[in-house]
MDTraj code that builds the backbone (N, CA, C; nanometers):
import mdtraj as md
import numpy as np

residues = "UNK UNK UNK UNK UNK UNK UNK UNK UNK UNK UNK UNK UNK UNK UNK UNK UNK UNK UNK UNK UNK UNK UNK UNK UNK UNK UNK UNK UNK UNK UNK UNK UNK UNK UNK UNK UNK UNK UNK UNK UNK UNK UNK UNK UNK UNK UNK UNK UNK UNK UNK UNK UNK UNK UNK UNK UNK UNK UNK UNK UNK UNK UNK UNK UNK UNK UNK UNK UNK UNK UNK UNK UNK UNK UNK UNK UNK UNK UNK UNK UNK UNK UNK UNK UNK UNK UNK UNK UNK UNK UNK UNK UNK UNK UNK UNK UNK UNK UNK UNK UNK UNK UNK UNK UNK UNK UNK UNK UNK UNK UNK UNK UNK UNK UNK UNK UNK UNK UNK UNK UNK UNK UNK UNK UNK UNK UNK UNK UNK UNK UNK UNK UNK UNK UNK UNK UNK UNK UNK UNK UNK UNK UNK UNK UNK UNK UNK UNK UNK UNK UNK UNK UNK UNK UNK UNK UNK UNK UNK UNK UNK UNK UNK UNK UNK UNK UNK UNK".split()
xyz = np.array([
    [-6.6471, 8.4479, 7.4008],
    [-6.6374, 8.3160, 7.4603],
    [-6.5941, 8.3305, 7.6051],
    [-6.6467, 8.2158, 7.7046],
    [-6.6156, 8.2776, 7.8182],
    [-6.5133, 8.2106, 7.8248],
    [-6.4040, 8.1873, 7.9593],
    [-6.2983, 8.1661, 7.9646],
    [-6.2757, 7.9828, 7.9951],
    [-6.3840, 7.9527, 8.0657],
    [-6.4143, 7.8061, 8.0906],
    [-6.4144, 7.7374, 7.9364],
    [-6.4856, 7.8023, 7.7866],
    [-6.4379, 7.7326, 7.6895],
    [-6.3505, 7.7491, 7.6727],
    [-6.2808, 7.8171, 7.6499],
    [-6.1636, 7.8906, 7.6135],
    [-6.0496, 7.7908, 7.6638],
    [-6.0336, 7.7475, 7.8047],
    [-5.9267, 7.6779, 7.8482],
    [-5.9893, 7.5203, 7.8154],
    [-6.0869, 7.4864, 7.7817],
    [-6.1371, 7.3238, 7.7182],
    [-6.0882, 7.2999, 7.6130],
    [-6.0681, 7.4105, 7.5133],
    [-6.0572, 7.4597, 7.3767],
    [-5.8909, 7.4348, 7.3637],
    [-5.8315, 7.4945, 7.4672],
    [-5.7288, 7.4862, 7.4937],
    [-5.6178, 7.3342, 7.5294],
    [-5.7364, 7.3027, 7.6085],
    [-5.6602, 7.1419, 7.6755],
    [-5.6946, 7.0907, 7.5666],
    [-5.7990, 7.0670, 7.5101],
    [-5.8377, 6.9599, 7.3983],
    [-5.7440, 6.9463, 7.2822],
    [-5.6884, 7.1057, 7.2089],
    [-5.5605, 7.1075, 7.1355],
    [-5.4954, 7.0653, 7.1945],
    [-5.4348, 7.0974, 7.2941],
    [-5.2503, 7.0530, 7.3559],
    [-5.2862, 6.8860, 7.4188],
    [-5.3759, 6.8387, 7.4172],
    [-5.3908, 6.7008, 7.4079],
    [-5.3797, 6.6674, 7.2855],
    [-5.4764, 6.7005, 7.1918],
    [-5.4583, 6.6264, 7.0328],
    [-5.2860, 6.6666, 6.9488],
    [-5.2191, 6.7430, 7.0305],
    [-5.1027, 6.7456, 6.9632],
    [-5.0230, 6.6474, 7.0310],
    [-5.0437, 6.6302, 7.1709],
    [-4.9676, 6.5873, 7.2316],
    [-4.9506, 6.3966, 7.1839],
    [-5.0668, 6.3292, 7.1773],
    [-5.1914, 6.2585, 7.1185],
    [-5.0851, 6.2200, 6.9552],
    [-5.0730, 6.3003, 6.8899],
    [-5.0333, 6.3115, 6.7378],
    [-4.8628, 6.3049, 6.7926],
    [-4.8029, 6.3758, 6.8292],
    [-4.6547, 6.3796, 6.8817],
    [-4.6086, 6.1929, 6.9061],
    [-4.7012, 6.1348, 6.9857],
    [-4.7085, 6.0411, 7.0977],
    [-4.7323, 5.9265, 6.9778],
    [-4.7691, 5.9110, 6.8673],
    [-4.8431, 5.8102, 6.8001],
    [-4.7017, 5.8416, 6.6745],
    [-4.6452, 5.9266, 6.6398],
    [-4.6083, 5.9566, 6.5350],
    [-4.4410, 5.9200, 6.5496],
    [-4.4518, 5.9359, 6.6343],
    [-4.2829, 5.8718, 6.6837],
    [-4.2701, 5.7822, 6.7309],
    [-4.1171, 5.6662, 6.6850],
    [-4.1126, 5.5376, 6.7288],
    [-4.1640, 5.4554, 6.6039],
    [-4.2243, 5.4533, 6.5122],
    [-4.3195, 5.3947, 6.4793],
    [-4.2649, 5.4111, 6.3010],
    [-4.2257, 5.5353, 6.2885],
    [-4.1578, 5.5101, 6.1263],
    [-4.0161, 5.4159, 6.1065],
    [-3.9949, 5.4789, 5.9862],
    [-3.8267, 5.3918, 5.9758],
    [-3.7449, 5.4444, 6.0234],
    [-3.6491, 5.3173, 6.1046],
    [-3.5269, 5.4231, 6.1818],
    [-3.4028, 5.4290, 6.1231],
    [-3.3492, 5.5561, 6.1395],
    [-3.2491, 5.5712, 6.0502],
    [-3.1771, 5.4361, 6.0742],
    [-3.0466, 5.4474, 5.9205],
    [-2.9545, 5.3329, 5.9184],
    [-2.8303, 5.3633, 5.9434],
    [-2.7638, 5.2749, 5.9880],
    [-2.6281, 5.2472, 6.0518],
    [-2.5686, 5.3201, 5.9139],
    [-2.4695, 5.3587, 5.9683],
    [-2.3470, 5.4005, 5.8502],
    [-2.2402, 5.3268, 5.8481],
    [-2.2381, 5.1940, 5.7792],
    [-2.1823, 5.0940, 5.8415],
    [-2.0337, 5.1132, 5.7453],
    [-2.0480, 5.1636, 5.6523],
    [-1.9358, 5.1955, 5.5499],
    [-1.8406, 5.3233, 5.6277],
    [-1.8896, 5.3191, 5.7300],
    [-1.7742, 5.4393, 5.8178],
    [-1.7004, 5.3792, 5.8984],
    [-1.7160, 5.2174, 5.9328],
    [-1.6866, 5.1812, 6.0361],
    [-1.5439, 5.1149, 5.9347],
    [-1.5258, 5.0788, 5.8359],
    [-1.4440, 5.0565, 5.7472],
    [-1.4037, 4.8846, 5.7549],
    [-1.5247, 4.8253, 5.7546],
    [-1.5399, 4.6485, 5.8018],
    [-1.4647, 4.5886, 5.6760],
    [-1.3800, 4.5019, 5.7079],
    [-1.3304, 4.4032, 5.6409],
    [-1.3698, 4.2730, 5.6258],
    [-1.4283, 4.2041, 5.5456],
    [-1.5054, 4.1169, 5.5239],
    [-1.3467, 3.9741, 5.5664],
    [-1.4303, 3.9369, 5.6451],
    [-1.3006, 3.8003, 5.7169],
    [-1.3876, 3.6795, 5.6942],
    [-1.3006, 3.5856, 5.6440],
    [-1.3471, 3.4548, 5.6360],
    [-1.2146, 3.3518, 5.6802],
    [-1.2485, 3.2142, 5.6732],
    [-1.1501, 3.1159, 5.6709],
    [-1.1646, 2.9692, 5.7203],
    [-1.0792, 2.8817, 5.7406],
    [-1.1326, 2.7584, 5.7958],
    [-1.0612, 2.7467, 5.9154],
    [-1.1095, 2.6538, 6.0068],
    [-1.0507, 2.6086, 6.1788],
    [-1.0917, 2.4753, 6.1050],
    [-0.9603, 2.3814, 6.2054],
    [-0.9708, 2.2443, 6.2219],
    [-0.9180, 2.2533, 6.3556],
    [-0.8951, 2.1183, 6.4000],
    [-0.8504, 2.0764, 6.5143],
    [-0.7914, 1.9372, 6.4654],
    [-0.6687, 1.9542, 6.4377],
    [-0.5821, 1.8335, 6.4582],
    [-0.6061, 1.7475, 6.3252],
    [-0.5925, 1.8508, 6.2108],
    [-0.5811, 1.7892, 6.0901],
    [-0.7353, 1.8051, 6.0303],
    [-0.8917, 1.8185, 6.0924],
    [-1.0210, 1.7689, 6.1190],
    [-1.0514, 1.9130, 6.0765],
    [-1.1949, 1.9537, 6.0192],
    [-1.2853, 2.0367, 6.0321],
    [-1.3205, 2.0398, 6.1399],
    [-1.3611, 2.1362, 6.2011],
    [-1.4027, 2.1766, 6.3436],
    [-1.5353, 2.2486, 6.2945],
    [-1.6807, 2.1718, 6.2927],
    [-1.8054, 2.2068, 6.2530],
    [-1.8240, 2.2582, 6.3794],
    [-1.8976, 2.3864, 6.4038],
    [-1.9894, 2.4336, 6.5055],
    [-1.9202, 2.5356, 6.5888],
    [-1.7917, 2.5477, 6.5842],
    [-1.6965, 2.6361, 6.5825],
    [-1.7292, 2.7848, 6.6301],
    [-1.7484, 2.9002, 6.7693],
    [-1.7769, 3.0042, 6.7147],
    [-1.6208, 3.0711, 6.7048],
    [-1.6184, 3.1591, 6.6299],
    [-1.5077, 3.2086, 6.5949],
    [-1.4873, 3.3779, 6.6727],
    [-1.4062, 3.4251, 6.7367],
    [-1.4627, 3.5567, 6.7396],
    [-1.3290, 3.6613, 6.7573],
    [-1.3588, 3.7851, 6.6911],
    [-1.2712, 3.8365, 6.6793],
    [-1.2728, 3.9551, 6.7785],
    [-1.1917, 3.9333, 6.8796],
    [-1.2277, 4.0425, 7.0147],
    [-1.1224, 4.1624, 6.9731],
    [-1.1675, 4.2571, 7.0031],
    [-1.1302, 4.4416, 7.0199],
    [-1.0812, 4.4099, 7.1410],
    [-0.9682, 4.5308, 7.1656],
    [-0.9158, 4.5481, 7.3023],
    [-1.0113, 4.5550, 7.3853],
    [-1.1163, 4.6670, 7.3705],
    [-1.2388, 4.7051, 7.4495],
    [-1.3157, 4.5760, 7.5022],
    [-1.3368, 4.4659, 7.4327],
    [-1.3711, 4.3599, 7.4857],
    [-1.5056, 4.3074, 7.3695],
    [-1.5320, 4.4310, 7.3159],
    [-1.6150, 4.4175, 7.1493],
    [-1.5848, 4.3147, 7.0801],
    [-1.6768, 4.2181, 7.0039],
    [-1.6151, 4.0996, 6.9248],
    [-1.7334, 4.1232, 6.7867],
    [-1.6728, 4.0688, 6.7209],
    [-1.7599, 3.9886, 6.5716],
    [-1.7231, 3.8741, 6.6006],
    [-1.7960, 3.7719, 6.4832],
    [-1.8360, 3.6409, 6.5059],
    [-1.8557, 3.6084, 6.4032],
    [-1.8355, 3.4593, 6.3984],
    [-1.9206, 3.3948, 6.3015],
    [-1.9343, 3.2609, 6.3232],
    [-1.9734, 3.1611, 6.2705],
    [-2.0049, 2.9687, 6.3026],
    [-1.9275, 2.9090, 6.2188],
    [-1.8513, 2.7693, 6.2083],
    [-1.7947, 2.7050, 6.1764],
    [-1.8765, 2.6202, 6.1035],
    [-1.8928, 2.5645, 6.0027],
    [-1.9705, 2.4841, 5.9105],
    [-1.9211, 2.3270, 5.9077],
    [-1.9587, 2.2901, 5.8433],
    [-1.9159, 2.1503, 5.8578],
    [-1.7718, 2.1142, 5.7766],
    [-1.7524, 2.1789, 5.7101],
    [-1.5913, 2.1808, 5.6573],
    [-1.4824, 2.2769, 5.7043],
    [-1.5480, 2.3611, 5.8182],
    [-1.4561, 2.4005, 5.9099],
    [-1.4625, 2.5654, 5.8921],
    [-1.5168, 2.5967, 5.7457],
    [-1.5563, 2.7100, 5.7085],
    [-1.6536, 2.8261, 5.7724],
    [-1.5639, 2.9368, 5.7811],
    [-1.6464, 3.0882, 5.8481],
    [-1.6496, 3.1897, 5.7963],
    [-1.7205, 3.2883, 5.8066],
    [-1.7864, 3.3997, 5.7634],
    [-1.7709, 3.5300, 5.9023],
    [-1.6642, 3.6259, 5.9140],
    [-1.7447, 3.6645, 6.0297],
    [-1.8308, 3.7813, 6.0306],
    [-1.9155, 3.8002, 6.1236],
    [-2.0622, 3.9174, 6.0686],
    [-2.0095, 4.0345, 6.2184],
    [-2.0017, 4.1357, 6.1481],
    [-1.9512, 4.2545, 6.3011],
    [-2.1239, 4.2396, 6.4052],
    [-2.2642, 4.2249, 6.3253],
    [-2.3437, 4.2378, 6.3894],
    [-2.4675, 4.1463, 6.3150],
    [-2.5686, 4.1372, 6.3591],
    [-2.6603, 4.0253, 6.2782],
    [-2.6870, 4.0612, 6.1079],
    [-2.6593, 4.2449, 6.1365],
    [-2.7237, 4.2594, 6.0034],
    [-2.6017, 4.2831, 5.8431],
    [-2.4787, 4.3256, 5.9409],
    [-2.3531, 4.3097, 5.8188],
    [-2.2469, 4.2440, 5.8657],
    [-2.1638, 4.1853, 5.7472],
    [-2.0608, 4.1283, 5.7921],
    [-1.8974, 4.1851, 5.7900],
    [-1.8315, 4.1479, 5.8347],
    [-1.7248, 4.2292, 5.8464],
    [-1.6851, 4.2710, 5.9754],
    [-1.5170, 4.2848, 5.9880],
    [-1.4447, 4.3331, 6.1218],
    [-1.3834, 4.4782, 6.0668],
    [-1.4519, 4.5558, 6.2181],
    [-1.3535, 4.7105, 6.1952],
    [-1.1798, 4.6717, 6.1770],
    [-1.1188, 4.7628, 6.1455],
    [-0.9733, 4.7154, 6.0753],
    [-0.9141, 4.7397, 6.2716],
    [-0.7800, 4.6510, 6.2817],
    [-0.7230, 4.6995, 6.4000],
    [-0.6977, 4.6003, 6.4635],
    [-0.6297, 4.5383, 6.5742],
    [-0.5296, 4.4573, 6.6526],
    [-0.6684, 4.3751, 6.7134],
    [-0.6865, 4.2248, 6.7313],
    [-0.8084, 4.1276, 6.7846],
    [-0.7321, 4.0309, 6.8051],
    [-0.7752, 3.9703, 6.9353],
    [-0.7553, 3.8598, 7.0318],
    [-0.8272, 3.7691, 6.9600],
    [-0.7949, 3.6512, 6.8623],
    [-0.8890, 3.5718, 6.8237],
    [-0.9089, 3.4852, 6.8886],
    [-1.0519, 3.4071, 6.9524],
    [-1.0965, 3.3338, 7.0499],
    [-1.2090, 3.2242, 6.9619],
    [-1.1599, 3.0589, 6.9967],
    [-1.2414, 2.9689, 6.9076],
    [-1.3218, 2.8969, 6.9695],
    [-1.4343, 2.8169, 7.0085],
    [-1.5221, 2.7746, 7.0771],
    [-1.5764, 2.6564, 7.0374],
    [-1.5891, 2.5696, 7.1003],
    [-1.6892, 2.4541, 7.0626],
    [-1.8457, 2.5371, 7.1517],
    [-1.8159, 2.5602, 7.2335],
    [-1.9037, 2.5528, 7.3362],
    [-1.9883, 2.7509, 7.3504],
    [-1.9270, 2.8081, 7.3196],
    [-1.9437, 2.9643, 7.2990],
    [-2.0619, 2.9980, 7.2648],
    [-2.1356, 3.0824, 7.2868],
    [-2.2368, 3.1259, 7.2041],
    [-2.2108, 3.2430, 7.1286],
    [-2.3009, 3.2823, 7.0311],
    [-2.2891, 3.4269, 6.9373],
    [-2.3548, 3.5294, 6.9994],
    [-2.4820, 3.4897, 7.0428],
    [-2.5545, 3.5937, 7.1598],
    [-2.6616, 3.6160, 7.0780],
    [-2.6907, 3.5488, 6.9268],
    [-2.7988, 3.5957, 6.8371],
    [-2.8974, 3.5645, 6.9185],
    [-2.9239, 3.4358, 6.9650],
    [-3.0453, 3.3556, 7.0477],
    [-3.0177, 3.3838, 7.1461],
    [-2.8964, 3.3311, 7.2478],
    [-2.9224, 3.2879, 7.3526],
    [-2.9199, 3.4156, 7.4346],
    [-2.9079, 3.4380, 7.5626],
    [-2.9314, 3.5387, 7.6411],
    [-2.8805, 3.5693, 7.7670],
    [-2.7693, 3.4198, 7.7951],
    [-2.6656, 3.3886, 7.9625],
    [-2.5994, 3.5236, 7.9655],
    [-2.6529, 3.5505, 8.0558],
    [-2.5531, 3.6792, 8.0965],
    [-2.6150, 3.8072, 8.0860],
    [-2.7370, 3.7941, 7.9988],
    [-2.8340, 3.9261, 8.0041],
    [-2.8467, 3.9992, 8.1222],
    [-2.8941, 3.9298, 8.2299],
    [-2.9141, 3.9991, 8.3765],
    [-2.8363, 4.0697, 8.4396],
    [-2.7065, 4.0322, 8.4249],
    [-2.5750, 4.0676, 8.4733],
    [-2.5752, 4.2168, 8.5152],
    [-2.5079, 4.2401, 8.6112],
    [-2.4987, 4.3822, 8.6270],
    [-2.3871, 4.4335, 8.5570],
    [-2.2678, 4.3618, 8.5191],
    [-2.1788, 4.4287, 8.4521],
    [-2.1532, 4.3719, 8.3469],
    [-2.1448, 4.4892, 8.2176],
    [-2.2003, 4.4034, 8.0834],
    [-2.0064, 4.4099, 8.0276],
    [-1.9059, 4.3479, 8.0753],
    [-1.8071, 4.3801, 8.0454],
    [-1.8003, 4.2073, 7.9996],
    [-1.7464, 4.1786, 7.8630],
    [-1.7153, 4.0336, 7.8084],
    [-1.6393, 3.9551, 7.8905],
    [-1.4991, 4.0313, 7.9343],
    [-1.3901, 3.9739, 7.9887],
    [-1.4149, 3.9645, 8.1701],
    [-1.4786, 4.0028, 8.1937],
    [-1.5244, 4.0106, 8.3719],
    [-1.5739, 3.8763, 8.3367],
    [-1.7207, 3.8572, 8.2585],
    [-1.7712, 3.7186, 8.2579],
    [-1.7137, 3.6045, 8.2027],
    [-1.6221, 3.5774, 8.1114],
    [-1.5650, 3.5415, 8.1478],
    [-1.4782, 3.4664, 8.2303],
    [-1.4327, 3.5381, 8.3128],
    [-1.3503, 3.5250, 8.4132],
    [-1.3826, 3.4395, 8.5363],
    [-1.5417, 3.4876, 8.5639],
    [-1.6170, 3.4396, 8.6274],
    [-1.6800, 3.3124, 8.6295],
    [-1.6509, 3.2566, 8.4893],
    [-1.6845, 3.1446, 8.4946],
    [-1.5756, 3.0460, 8.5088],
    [-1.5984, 2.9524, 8.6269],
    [-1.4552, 2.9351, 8.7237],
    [-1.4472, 2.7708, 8.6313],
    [-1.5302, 2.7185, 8.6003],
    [-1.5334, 2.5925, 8.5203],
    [-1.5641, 2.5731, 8.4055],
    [-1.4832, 2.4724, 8.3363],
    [-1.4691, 2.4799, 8.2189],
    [-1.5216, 2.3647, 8.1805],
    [-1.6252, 2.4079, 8.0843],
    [-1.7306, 2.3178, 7.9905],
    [-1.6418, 2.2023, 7.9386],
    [-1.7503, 2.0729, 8.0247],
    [-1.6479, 1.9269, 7.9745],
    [-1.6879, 1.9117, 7.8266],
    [-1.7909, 1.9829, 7.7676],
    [-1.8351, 1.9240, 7.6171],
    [-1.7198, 2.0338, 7.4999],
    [-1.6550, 2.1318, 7.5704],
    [-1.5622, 2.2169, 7.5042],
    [-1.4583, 2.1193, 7.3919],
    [-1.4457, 2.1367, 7.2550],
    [-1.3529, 1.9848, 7.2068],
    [-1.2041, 2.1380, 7.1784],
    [-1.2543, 2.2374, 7.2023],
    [-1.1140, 2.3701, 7.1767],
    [-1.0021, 2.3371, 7.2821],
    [-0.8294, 2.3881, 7.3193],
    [-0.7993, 2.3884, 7.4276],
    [-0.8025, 2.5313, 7.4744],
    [-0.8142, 2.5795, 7.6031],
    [-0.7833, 2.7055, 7.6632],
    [-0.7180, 2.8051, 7.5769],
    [-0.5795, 2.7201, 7.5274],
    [-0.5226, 2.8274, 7.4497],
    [-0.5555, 2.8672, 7.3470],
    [-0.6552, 2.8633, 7.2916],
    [-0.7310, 2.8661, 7.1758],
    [-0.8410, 2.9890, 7.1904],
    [-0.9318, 2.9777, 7.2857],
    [-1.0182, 3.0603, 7.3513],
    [-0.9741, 3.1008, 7.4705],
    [-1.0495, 3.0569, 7.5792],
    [-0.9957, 3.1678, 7.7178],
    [-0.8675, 3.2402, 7.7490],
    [-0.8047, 3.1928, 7.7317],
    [-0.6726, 3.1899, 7.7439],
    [-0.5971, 3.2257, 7.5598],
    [-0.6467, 3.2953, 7.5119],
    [-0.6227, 3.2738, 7.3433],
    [-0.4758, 3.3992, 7.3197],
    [-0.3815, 3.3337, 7.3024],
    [-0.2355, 3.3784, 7.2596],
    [-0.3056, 3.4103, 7.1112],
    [-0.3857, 3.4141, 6.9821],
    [-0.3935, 3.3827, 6.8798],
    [-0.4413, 3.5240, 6.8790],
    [-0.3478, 3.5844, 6.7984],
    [-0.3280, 3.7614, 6.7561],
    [-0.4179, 3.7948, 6.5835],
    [-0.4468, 3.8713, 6.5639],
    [-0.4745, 3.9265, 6.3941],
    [-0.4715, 4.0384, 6.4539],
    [-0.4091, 4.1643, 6.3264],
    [-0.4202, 4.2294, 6.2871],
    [-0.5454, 4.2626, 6.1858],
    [-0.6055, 4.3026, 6.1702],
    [-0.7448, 4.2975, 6.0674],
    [-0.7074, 4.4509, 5.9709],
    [-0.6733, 4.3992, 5.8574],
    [-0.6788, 4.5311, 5.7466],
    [-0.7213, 4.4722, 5.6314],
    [-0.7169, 4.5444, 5.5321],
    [-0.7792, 4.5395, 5.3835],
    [-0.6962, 4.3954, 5.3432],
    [-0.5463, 4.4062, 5.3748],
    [-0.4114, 4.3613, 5.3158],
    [-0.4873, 4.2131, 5.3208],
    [-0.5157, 4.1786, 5.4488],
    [-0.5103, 4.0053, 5.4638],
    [-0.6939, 4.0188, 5.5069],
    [-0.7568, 3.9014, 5.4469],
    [-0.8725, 3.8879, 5.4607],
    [-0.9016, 3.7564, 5.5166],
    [-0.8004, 3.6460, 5.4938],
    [-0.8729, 3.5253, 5.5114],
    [-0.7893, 3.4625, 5.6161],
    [-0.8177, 3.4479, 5.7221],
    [-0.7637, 3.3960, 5.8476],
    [-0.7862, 3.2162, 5.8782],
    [-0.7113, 3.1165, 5.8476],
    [-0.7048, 2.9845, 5.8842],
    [-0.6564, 2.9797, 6.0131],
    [-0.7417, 2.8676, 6.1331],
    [-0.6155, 2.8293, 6.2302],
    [-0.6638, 2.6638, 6.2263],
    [-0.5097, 2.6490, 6.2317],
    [-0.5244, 2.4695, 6.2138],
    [-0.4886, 2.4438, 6.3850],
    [-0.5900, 2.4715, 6.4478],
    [-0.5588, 2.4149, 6.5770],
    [-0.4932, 2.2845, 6.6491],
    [-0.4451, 2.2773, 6.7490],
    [-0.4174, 2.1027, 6.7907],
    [-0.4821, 2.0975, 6.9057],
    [-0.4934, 1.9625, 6.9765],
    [-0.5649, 1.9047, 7.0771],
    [-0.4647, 1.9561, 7.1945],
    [-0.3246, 1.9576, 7.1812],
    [-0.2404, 1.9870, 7.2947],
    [-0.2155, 2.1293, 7.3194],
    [-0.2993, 2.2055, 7.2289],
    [-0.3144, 2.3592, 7.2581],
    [-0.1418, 2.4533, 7.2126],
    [-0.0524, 2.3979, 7.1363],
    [0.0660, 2.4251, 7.1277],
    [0.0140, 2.5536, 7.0086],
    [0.1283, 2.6386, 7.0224],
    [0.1350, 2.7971, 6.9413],
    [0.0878, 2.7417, 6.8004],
    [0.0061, 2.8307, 6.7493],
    [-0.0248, 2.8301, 6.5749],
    [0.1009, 2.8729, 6.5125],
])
top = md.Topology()
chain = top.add_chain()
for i, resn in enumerate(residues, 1):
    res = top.add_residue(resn, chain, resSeq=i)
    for name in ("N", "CA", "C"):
        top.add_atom(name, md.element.get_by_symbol(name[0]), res)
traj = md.Trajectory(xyz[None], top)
């Protein structure tokens, strides 16, 4: 064979592998979370405000790091919180709990995607005005004094909030 097939012969394999490499990855199942390592505690409970169910509620349970789980307030005031869309549960350990009329979960919406700095508490911060449709006070969310510990021991977290934002 002369050498001109020889190197056609050549490209044509290291294309069809390359070709097969290129099609074959991405495209199966991707591995799964090991979510039973993360050691999630399944948290639930109710929020009111001033005696009231507080429907629509997001609830969220912030990490020092600035990491949160979440969950929605129902119409009897009742929550569920989910560490991520697909399980529910908070890693065990010290959370800033923060309550919202006005908050999003981040499942849908997307404010803040663009951002150059993806830090929770910078944005935050940044937002210099405070939503008149908010029915939470400051001290509740932005400003949230409201501590958990998250372990096996205690699972179900109530806060009976007030309108004048005074300590739980």
């Amino acid at each position: 064979m002369n050498s001109a097939i020889q190197r056609a012969m050549a490209l044509t394999l290291v294309a069809c592998l390359a070709l097969t490499l290129a099609t074959s990855t991405g495209c199966g199942p991707s591995a799964q979370a090991d979510y039973a390592s993360i050691g999630l505690v399944p948290i639930t409970g109710n929020v009111t405000l001033d005696g009231q169910p507080l429907e629509g509620a997001v609830v969220m349970f912030e990490s020092p790091d600035t990491t949160f789980c979440y969950g929605t307030t129902d119409a009897e005031g009742n929550y569920e919180i989910k560490f991520n869309s697909e399980v529910m549960g908070v890693p065990p350990g010290e959370k800033v709990v923060r309550i919202s009329t006005t908050a999003s979960t981040g499942e849908v919406d997307t404010e803040g995607a663009d951002e150059d700095d993806d830090d929770a508490a910078a944005r935050r911060k940044k937002k210099k005005k405070r939503n008149p449709n908010e029915q939470v006070p400051e001290a509740y969310n932005e400003n949230s004094q409201i501590k958990a510990t998250v372990s096996d021991s205690q699972t179900v977290y109530d806060f009976a909030l007030k309108s004048d934002g005074s300590p739980l």
